[in-house]
TITI-235835 format. One record per residue: residue number from 1; x negated, y, z negated of N, C-alpha, C, CB in turn. Coordinates in Angstrom, 2 decimals. Atoms other than C-alpha are relative to their C-alpha. Glycine has a CB too. Layout:
// TITI-235835
<rec i="NUM" n_px="X" n_py="Y" n_pz="Z" ca_px="X" ca_py="Y" ca_pz="Z" c_px="X" c_py="Y" c_pz="Z" cb_px="X" cb_py="Y" cb_pz="Z"/>
...
This chain:
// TITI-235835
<rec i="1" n_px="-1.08" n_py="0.54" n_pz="0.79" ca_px="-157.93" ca_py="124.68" ca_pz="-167.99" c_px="0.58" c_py="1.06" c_pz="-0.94" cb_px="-0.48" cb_py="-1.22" cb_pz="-0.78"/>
<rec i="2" n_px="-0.91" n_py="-1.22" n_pz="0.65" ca_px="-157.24" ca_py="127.70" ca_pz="-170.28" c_px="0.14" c_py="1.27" c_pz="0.73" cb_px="-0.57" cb_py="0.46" cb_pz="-1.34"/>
<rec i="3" n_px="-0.88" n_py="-1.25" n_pz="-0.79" ca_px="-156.68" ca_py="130.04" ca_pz="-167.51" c_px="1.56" c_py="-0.65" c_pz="0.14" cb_px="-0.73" cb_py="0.41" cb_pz="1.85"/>
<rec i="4" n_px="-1.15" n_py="0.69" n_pz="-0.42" ca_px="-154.03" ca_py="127.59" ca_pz="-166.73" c_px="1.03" c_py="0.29" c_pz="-1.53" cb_px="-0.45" cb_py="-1.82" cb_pz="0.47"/>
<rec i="5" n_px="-0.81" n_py="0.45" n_pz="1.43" ca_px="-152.55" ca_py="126.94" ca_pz="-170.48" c_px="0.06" c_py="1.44" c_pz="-0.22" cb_px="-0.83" cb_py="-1.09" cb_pz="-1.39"/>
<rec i="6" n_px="-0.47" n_py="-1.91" n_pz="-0.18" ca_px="-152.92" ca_py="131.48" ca_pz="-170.74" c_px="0.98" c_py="0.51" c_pz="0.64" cb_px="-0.92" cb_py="0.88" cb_pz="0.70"/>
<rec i="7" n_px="-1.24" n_py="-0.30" n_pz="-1.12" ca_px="-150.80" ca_py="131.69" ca_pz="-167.61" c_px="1.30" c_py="-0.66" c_pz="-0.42" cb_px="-0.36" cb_py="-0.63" cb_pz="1.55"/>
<rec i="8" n_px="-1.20" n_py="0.48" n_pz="1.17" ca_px="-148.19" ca_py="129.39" ca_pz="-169.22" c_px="0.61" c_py="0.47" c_pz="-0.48" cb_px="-0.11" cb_py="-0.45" cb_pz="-0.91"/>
<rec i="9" n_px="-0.08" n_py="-1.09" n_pz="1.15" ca_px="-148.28" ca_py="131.24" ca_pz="-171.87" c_px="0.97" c_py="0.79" c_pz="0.22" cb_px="-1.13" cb_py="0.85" cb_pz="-0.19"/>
<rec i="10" n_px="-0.54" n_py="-1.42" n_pz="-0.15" ca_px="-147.54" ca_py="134.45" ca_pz="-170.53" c_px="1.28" c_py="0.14" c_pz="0.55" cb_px="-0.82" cb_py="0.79" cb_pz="0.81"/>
<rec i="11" n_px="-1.65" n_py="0.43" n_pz="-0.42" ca_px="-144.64" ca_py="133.04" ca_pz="-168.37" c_px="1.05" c_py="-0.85" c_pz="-0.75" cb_px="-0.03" cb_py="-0.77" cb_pz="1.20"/>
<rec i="12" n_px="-1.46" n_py="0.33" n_pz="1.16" ca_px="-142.69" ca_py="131.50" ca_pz="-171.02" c_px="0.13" c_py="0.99" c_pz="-0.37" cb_px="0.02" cb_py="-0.96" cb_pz="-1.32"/>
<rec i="13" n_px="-0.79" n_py="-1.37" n_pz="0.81" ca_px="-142.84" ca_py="134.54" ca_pz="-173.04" c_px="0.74" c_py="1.16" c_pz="0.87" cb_px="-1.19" cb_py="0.91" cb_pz="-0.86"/>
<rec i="14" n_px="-0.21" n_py="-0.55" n_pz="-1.05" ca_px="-142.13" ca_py="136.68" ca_pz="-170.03" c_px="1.88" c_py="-1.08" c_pz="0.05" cb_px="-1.58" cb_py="-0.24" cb_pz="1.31"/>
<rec i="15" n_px="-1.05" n_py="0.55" n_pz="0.50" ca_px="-138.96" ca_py="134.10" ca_pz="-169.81" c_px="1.01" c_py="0.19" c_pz="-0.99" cb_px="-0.31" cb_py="-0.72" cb_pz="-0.19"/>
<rec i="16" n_px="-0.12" n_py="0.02" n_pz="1.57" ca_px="-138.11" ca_py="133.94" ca_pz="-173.28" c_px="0.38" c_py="1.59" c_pz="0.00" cb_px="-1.58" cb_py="-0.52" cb_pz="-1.02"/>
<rec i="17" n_px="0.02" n_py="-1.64" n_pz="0.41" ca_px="-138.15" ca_py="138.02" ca_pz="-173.56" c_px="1.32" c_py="0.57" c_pz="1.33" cb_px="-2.14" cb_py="0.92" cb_pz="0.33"/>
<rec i="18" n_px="-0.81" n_py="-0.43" n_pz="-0.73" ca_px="-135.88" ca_py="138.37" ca_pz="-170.46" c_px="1.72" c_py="-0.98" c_pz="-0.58" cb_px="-0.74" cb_py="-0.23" cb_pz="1.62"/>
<rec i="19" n_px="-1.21" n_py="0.57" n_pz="0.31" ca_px="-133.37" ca_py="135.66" ca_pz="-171.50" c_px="0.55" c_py="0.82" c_pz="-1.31" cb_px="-0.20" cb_py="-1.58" cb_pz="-0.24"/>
<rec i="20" n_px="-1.09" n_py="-0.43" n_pz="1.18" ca_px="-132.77" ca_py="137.44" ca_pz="-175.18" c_px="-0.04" c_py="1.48" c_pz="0.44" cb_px="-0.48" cb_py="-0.31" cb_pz="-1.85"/>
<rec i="21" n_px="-0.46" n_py="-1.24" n_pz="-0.79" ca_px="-132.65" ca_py="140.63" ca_pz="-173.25" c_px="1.49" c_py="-0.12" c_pz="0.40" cb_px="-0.89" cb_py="0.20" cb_pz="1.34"/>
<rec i="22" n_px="-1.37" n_py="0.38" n_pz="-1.26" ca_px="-129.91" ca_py="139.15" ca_pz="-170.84" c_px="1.30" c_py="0.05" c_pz="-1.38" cb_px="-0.19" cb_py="-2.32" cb_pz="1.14"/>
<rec i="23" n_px="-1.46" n_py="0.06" n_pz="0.75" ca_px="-128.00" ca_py="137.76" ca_pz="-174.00" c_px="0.11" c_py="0.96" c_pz="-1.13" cb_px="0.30" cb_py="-1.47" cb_pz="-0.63"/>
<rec i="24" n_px="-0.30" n_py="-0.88" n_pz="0.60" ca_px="-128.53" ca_py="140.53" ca_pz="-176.11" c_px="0.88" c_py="1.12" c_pz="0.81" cb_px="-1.12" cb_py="0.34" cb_pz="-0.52"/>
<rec i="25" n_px="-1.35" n_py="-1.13" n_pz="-0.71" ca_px="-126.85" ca_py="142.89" ca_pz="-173.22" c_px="1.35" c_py="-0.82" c_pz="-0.02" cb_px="-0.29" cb_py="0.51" cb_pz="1.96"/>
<rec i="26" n_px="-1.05" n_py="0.10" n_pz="-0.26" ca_px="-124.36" ca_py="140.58" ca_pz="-172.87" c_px="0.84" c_py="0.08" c_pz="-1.03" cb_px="0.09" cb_py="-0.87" cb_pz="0.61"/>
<rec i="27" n_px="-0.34" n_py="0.23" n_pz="1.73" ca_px="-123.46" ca_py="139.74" ca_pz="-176.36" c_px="1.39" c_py="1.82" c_pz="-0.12" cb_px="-2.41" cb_py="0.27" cb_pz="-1.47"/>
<rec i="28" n_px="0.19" n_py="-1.63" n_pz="0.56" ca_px="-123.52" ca_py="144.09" ca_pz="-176.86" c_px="1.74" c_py="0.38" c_pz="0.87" cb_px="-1.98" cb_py="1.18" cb_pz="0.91"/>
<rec i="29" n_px="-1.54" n_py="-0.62" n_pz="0.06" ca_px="-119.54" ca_py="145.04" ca_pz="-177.18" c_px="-0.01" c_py="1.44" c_pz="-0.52" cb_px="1.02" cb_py="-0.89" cb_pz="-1.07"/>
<rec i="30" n_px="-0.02" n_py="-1.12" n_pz="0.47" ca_px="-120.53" ca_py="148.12" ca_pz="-178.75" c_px="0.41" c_py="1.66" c_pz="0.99" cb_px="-1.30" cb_py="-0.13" cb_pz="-0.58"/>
<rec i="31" n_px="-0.07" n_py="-1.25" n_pz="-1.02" ca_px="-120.33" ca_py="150.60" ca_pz="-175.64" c_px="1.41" c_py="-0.58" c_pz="0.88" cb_px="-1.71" cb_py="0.22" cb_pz="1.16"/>
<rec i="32" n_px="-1.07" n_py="0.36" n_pz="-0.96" ca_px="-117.64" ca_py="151.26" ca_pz="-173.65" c_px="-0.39" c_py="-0.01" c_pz="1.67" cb_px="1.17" cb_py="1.06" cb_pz="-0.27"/>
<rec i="33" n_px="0.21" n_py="0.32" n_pz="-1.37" ca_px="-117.57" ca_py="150.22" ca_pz="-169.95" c_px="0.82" c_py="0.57" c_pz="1.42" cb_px="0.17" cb_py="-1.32" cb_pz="-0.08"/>
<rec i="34" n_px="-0.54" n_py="-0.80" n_pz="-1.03" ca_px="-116.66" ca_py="152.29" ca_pz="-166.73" c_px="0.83" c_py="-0.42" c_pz="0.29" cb_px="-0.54" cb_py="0.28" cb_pz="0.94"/>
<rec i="35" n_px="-1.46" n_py="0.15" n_pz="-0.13" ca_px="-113.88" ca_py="150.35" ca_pz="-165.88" c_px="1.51" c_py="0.27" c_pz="-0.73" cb_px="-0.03" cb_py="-0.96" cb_pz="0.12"/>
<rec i="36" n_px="-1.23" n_py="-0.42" n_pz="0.89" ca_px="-112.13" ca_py="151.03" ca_pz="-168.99" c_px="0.19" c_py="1.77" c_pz="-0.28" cb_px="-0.25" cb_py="-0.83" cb_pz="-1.57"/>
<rec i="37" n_px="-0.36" n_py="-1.18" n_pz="-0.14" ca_px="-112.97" ca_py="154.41" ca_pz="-168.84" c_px="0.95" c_py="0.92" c_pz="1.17" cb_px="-1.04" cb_py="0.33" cb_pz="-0.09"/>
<rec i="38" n_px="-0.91" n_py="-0.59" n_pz="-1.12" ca_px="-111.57" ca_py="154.77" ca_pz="-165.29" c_px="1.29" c_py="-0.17" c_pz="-0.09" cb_px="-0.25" cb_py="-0.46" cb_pz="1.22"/>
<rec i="39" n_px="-1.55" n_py="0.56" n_pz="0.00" ca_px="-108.33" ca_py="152.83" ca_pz="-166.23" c_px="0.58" c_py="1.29" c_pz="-0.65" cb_px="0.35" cb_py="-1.59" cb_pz="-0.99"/>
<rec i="40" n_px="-0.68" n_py="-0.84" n_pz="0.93" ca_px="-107.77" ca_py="155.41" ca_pz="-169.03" c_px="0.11" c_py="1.38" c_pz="0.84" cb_px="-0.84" cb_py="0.13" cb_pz="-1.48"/>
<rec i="41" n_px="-0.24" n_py="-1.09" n_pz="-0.99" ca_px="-108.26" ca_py="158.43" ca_pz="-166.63" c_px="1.26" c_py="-0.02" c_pz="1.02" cb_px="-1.19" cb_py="0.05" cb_pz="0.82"/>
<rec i="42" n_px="-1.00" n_py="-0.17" n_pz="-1.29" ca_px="-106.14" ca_py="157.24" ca_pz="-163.78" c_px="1.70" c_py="-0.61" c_pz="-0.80" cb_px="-0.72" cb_py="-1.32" cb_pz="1.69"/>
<rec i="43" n_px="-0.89" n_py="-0.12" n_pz="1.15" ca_px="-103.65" ca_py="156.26" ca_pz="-166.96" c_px="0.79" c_py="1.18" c_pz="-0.04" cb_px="-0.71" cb_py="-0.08" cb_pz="-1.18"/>
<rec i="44" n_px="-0.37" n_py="-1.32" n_pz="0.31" ca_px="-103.71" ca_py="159.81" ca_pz="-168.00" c_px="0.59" c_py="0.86" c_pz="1.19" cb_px="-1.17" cb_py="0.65" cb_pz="-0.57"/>
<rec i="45" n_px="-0.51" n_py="-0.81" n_pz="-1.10" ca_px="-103.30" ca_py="161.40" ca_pz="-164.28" c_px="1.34" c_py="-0.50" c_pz="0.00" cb_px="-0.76" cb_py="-0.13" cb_pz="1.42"/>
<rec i="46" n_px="-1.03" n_py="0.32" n_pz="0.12" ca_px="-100.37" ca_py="159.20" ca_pz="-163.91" c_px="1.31" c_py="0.06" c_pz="-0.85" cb_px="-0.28" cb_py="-0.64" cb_pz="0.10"/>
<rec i="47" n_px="-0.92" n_py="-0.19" n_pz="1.50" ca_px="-98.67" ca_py="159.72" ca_pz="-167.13" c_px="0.39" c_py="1.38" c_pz="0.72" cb_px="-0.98" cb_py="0.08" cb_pz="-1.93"/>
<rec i="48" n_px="0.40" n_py="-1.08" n_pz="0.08" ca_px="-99.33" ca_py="163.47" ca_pz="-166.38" c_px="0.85" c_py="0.61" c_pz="1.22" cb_px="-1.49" cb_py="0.03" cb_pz="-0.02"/>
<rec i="49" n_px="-0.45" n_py="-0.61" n_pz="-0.99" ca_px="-98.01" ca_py="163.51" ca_pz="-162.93" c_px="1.67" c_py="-0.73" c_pz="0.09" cb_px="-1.10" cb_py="-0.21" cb_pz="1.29"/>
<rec i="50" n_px="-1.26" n_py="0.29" n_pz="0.36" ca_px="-94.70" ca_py="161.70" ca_pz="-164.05" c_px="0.67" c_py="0.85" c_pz="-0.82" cb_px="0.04" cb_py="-1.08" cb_pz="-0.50"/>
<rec i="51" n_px="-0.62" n_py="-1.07" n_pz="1.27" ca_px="-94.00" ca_py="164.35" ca_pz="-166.92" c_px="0.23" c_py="1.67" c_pz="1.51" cb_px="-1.96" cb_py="0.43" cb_pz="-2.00"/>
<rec i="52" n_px="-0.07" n_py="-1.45" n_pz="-1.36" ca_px="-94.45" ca_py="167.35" ca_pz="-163.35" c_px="1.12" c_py="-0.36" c_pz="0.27" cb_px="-1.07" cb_py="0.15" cb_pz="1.60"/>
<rec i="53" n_px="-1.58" n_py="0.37" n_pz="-0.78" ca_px="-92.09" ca_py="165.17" ca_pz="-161.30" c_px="1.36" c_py="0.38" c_pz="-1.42" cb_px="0.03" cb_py="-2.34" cb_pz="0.56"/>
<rec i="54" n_px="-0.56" n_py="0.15" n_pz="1.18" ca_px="-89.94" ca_py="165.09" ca_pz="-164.73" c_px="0.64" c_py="1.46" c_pz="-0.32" cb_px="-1.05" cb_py="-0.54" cb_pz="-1.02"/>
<rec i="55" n_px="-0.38" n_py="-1.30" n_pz="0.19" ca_px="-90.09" ca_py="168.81" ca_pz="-165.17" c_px="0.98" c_py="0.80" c_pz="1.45" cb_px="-1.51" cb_py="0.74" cb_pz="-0.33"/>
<rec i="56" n_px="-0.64" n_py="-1.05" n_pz="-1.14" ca_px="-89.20" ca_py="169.59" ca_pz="-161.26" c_px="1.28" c_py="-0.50" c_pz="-0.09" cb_px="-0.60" cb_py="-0.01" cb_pz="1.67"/>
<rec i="57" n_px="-1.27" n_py="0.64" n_pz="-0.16" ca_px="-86.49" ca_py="167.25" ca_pz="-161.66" c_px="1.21" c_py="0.24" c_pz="-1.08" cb_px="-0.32" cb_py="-1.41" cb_pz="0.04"/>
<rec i="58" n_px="-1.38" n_py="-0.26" n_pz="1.00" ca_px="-84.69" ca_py="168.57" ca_pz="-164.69" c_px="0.16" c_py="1.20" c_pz="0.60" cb_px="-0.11" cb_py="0.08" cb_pz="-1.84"/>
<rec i="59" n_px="-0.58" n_py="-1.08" n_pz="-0.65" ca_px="-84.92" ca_py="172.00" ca_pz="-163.46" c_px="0.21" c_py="0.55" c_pz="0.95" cb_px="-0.19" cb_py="0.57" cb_pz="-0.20"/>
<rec i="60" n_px="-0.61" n_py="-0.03" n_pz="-1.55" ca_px="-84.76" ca_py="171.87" ca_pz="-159.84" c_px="-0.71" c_py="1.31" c_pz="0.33" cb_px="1.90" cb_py="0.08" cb_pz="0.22"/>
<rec i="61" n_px="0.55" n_py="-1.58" n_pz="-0.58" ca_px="-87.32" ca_py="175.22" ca_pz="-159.18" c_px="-1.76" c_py="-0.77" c_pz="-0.32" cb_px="0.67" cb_py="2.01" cb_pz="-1.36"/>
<rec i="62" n_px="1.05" n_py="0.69" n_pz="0.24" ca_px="-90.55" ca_py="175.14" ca_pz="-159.17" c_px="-0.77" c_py="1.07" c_pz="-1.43" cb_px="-0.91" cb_py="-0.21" cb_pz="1.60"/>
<rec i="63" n_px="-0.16" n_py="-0.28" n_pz="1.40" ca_px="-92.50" ca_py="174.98" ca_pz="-162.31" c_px="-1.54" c_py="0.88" c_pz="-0.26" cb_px="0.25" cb_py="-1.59" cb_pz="-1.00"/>
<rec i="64" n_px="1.60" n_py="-0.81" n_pz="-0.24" ca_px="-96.37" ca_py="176.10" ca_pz="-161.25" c_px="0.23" c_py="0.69" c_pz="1.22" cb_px="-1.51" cb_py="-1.08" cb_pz="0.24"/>
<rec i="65" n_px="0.08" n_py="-0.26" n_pz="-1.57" ca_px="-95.65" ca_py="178.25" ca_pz="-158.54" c_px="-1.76" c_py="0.59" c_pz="0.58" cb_px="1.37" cb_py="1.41" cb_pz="0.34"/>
<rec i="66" n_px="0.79" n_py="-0.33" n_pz="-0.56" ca_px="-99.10" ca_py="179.53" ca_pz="-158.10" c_px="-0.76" c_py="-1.03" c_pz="0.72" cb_px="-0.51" cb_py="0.65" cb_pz="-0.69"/>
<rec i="67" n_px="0.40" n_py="0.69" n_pz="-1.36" ca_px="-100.09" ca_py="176.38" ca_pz="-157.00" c_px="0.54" c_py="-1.05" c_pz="0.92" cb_px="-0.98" cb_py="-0.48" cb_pz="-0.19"/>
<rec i="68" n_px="-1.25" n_py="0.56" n_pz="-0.63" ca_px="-97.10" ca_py="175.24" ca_pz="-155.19" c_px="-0.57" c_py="1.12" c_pz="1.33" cb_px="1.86" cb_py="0.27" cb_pz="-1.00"/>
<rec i="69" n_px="0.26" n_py="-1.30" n_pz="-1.15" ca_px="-98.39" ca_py="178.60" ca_pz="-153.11" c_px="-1.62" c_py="-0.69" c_pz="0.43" cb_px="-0.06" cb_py="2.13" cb_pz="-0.90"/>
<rec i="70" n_px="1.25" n_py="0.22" n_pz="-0.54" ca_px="-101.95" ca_py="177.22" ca_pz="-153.05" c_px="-0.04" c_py="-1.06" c_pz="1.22" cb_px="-0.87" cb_py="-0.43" cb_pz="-1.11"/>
<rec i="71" n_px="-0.54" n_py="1.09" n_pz="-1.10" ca_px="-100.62" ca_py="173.99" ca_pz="-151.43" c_px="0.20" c_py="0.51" c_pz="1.49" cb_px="1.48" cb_py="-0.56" cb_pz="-0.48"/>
<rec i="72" n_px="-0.47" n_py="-0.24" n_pz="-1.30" ca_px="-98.88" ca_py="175.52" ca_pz="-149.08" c_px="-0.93" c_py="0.74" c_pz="1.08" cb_px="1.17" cb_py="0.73" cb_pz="-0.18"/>
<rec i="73" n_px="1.03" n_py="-1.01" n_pz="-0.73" ca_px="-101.46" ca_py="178.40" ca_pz="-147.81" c_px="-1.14" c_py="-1.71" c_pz="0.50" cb_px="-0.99" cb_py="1.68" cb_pz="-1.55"/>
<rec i="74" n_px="0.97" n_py="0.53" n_pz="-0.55" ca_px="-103.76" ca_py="175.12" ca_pz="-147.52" c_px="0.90" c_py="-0.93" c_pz="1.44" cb_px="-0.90" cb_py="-0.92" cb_pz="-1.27"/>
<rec i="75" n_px="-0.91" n_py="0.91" n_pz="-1.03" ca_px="-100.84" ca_py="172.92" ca_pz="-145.55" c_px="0.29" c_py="1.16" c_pz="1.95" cb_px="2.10" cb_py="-0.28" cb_pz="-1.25"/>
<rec i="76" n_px="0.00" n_py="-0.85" n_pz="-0.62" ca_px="-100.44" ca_py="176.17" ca_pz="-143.29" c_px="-1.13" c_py="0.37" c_pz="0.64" cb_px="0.42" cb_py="0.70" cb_pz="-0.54"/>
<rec i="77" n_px="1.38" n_py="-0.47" n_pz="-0.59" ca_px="-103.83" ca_py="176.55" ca_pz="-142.04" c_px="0.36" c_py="-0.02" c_pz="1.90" cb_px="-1.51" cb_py="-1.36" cb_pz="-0.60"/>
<rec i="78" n_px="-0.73" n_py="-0.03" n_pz="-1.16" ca_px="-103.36" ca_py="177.75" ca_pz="-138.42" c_px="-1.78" c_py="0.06" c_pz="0.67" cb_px="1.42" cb_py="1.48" cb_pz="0.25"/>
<rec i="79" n_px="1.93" n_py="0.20" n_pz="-1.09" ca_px="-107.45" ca_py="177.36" ca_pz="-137.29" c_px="-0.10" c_py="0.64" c_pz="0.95" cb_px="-0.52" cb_py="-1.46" cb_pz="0.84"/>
């Protein structure tokens, strides 16, 4: 009978210790979360690659040519 009422025991607290785990992670706003970090990245590329287009388009030349040349040497590959 008190192996039984020990075992109990140990699995409520075992319970108990995972549930305020669970709602303590969930609760926890403090960290930021990979999705919002990815949004803000593919944010920034986008922003980033609208201000290029932006630049080729006011001045009509190109504005990085070294890797306008890298492009191309890779588009050119003759294998």
């Amino acid at each position: 009978m008190k192996f039984f009422r020990n075992l109990m025991n140990k699995l409520t607290n075992a319970v108990n210790s995972i549930v305020s785990r669970t709602r303590t992670a969930v609760a926890n706003t403090r960290a930021e979360g990979y999705v919002d970090s990815g949004v803000k990245i593919l944010i920034a590329v986008v922003i980033g690659a609208l201000l290029l287009a932006g630049l080729y388009a006011l001045f009509n030349t190109t504005i990085m040519p070294t890797v306008t040349n890298k492009v191309q040497e890779l588009f050119n590959y003759a294998g």
